[in-house]
C-alpha positions in Angstrom: -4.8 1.3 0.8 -3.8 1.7 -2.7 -1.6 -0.6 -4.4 0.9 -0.9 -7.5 3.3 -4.0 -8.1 6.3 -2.6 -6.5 4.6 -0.2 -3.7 1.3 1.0 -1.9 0.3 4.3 -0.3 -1.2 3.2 3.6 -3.2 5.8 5.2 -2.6 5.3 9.6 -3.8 6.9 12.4 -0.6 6.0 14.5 0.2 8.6 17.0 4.0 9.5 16.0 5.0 10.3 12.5 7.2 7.3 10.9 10.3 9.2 8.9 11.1 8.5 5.4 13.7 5.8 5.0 12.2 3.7 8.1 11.6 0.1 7.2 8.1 -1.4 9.0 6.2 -4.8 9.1 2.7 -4.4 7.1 0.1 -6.6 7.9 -3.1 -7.4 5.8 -5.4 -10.0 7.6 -2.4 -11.8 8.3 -0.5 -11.6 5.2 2.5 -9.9 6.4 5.9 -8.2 4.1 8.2 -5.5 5.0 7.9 -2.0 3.6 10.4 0.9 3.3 8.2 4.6 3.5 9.4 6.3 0.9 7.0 9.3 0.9 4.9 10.8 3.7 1.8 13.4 2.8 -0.7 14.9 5.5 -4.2 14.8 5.2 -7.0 17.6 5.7 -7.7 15.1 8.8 -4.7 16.0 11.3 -5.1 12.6 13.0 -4.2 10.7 9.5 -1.1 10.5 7.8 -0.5 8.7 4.4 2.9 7.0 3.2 4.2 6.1 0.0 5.8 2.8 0.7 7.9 0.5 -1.9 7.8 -2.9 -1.0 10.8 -4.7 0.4 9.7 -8.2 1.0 6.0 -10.0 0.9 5.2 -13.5 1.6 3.7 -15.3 -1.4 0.6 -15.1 -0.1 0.1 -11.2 0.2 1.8 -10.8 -3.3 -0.6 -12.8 -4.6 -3.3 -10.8 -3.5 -1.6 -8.1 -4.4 -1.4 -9.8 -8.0 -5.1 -10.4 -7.9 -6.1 -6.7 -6.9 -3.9 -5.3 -9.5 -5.7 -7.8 -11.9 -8.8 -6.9 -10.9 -8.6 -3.2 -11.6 -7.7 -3.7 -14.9 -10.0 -5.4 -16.0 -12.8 -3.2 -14.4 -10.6 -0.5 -16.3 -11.1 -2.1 -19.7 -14.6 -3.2 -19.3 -15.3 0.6 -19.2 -13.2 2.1 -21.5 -14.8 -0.6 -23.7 -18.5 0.3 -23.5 
C-alpha cells in the first residue's frame, strides 16, 4: 500500500471488482477508517486489482501512522538527495 496524507492506492485480490464511488472499511492491523475508491487500475496479474482511494475518515490511531510513514519517507528522501 502506498500512502499520501489525504489518500492511498491498495492493491486486493478480492474476487468482484469494487466500482468507483463505493465507500469501504480499511483495516491495517486493526487500525480501521473509511475510504471512498476514487480510481481503479488493473494489474499484469489478472487476479489483482489496485484502487486509488481518498480517505474519508481514520481513527487517530491509523492517521498517525499514516503521519509517521509519510515522515519517514521524507526523510529517507533527504538523506539521499543530501549525500
Amino acid at each position: 500500500m502506498e500512502v499520501s496524507s489525504t489518500g492511498a492506492r491498495v492493491m486486493s485480490r478480492w474476487p468482484s471488482r469494487i466500482e468507483v464511488g463505493t465507500w469501504m472499511e480499511l483495516d491495517v492491523d486493526g487500525d480501521r477508517g473509511v475510504v471512498k475508491v476514487r480510481r481503479i487500475a488493473d494489474t499484469k496479474d489478472p487476479s489483482v486489482t489496485v484502487y486509488g482511494v481518498a480517505f474519508v475518515m481514520l481513527t487517530p490511531r491509523l492517521r498517525a501512522r499514516i503521519d509517521e510513514t509519510i515522515a519517514a519517507h521524507l526523510e529517507r528522501d533527504l538523506a539521499t538527495s543530501s549525500r
